[in-house]
Structures are given as C-alpha cells and as structure tokens.
N, C-alpha and C positions, 0 to 999 in steps of 0.2 A: 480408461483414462488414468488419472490418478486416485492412490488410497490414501485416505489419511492416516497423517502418522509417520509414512515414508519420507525418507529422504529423498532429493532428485536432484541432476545437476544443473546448470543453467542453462544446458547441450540439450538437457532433454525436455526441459519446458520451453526452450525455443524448440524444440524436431514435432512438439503438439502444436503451440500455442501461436509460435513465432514470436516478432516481434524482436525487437533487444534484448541482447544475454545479457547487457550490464544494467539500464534501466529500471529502476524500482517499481516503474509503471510502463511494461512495455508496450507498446501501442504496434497494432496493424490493421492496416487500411483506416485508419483515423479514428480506431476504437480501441479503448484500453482493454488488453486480452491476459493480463495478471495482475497482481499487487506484491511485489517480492520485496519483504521487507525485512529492517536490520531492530533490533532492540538497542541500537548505539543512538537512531535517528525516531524510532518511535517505539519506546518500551512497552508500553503498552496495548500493542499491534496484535492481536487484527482487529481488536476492538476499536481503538481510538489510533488512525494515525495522524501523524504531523507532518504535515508536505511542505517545504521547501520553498524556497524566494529562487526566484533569478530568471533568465530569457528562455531558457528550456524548463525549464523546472514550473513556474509556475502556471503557462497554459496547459497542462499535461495535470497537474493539481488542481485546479478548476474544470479541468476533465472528468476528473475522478468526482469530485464536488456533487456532478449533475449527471453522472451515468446511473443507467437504471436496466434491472438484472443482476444476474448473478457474476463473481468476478473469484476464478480461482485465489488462493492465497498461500503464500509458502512465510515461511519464519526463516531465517539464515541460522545455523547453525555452527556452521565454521565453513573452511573455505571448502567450497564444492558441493556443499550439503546445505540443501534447501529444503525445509520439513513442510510438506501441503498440511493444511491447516484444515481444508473444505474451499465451501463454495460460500462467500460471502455477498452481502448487498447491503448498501450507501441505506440506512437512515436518516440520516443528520447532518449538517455539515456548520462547521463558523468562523467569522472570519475575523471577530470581535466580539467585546463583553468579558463580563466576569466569567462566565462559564467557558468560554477560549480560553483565558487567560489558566483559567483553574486546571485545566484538563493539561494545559505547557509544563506547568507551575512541577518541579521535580522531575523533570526528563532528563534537566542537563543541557537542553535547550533555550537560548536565549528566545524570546516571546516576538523581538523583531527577525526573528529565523525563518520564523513559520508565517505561510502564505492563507494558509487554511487545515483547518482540523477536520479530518471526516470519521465519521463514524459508520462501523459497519455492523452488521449481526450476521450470523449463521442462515443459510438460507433452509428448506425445511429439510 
C-alpha cells in the first residue's frame, strides 16, 4: 500500500483509495477513504485538523468528526507531492470552547472558518 515518508501523487491515492483527487477528505461510497491535508488550512496536521464551513465542506467535516478506524494521511508538500504520514484515528473532536478556540488560536485561521477541530493519533 503506502510507506511512510513517501511522496505520492493525487493519481495515485485515488488509483488505491479512490475517491476525489482534489478533496481534502475524499469520500467513497459514503466513507471517508483519506485525509489530504495542507499546512496553509491546518498546520498543525495530522494531529489537529481544522475543517472548514460551507455546503460541501461541512457534512464531510462532521464525517470526519464521528468516523471510527483507521484513516490514511498525506501532508502536501508542494504541488503533486503528497507525503503519507501513516494511518491515523479520530480521538477527539470540538466544535466549541476555549480549547477549540486555543487549538485555531495561531493558524492563520479565523475561529468563524472552522466548522470543527478533530484530532487524530497514529494508529499502532
């Protein structure tokens, strides 16, 4: 499957995984099948990310919220080069509080951007 470390490109985590090449969360058959994420929208990814507002954006973040299991993870590197991370799983997740607010707090992110924070760990 994938090693961590590696680079991949969005061609080849859809030719595994499917799903959407552009998608941050790409989803098939109604399940989120990666987490491709940017340090512009959540820098401190894959630990903590910051998911987004809007009509697509947010039931696909509250997807993420309450999926349970493993969920690969790439970092973006630059363009075409997506670095797998491992295989992460949902902890935590908030939608509100000082501890939402703190975890925004220096992203670069306005605090009304974000839909919800989830938090991930390393699976074993």
């Amino acid at each position: 499957m994938f090693v961590i470390g590696r680079d991949y490109t969005r061609n080849e985590i859809h030719a595994q995984l499917g799903g959407s090449k552009v998608s941050c969360l790409p989803t098939r058959d109604g399940a989120i099948v990666a987490a491709c994420l940017t340090a512009a929208f959540s820098p401190d990814a894959p630990r903590v990310v910051l998911c987004g507002q809007g009509p697509r954006t947010g039931p696909v973040s509250a997807m993420l919220a309450r999926h349970r299991g493993a969920i690969p993870v790439f970092i973006k590197l630059g363009a075409s080069r997506w670095e797998f991370r491992g295989a992460f799983e949902v902890t935590g997740s908030l939608v509100a509080g000082a501890r939402f607010e703190s975890l925004i707090q220096g992203s670069g992110r306005a605090v009304d951007s974000v839909s919800v924070v989830v938090l991930l760990e390393p699976t074993a």
